[in-house]
DODREN-730468 format. One line per 4 residues: number of its first residue (from 0); their letters; for each residue y, z negated, x of C-alpha. Coordinates in steps of 0.05 Angstrom, whole numbers, plus 5000, padded with zeros to 4 digits. Layout:
BEGIN
NUM = A = Y Z X ~ ... $
***
This chain:
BEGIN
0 = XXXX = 2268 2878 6864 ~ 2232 2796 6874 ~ 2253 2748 6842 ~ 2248 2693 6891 $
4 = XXXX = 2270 2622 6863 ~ 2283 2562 6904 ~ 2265 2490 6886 ~ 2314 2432 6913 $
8 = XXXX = 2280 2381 6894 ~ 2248 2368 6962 ~ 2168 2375 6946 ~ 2121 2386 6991 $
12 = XXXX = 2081 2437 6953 ~ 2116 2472 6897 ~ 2096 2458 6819 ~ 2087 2528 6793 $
16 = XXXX = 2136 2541 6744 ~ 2139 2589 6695 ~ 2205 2628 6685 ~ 2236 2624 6612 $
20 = XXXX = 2237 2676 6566 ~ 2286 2728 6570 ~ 2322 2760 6510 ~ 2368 2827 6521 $
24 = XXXX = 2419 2840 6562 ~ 2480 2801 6555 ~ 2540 2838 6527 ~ 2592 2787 6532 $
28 = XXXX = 2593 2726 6578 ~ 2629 2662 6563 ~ 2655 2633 6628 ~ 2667 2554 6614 $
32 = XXXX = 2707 2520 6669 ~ 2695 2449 6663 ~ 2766 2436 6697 ~ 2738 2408 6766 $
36 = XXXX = 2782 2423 6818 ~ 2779 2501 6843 ~ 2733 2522 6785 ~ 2780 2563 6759 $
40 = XXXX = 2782 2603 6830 ~ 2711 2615 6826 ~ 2712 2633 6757 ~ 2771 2682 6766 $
44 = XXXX = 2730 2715 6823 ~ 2664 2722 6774 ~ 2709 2746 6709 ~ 2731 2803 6766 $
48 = XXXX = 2663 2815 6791 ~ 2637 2820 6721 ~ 2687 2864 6687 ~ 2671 2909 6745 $
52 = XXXX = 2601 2918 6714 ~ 2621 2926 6649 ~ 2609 2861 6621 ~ 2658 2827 6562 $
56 = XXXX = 2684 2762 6588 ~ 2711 2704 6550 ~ 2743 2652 6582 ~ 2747 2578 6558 $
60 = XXXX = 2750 2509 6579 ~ 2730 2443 6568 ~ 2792 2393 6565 ~ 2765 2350 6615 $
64 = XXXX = 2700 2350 6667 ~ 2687 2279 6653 ~ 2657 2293 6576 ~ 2616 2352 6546 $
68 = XXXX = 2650 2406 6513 ~ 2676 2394 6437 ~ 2635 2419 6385 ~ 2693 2478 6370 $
72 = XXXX = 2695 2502 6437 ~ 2604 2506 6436 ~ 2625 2529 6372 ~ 2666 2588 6406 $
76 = XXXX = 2617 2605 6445 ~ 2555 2616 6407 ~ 2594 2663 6359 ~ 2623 2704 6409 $
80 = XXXX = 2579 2704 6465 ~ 2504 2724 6484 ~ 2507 2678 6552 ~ 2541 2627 6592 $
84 = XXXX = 2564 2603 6654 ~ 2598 2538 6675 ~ 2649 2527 6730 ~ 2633 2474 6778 $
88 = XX = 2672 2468 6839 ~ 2708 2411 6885 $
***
């Protein structure tokens, strides 16, 4: 299977970039909704989606989109989780 990766920052000829290095396999994903409006829809659709293929999911949130996530909650997640993914959604 490519790996085809698109650039949006509008260049006319593409920097070649190198892609960064991968560890293993993630067991258990932390899904981070940032509480914008209808993240939690699109995370709820993912957490289904990845259950499906047998991933663990832990769900958290930040108490508000408009600052970064509290030391306890980054906290949370780097003890219990080998990846991440953040909700964004309007």
């Amino acid at each position: 299977m490519a790996l085809e990766i698109l650039d949006p920052t509008g260049e006319r000829e593409a920097v070649e970039r190198p892609l960064a290095p991968r560890g293993t396999t993630p067991r258990t994903i932390a899904l981070l909704d940032i509480r914008k409006p209808r993240g939690d829809v699109f995370l709820d659709e993912l957490e289904r989606l990845l259950a499906e293929r047998g991933y663990g999911v832990h769900r958290t949130a930040k108490p508000t989109f408009t600052k970064p996530a509290p030391a306890d909650v980054r906290r949370e997640i780097a003890a219990n989780c080998d990846a991440v993914i953040e909700a964004l959604a309007d």
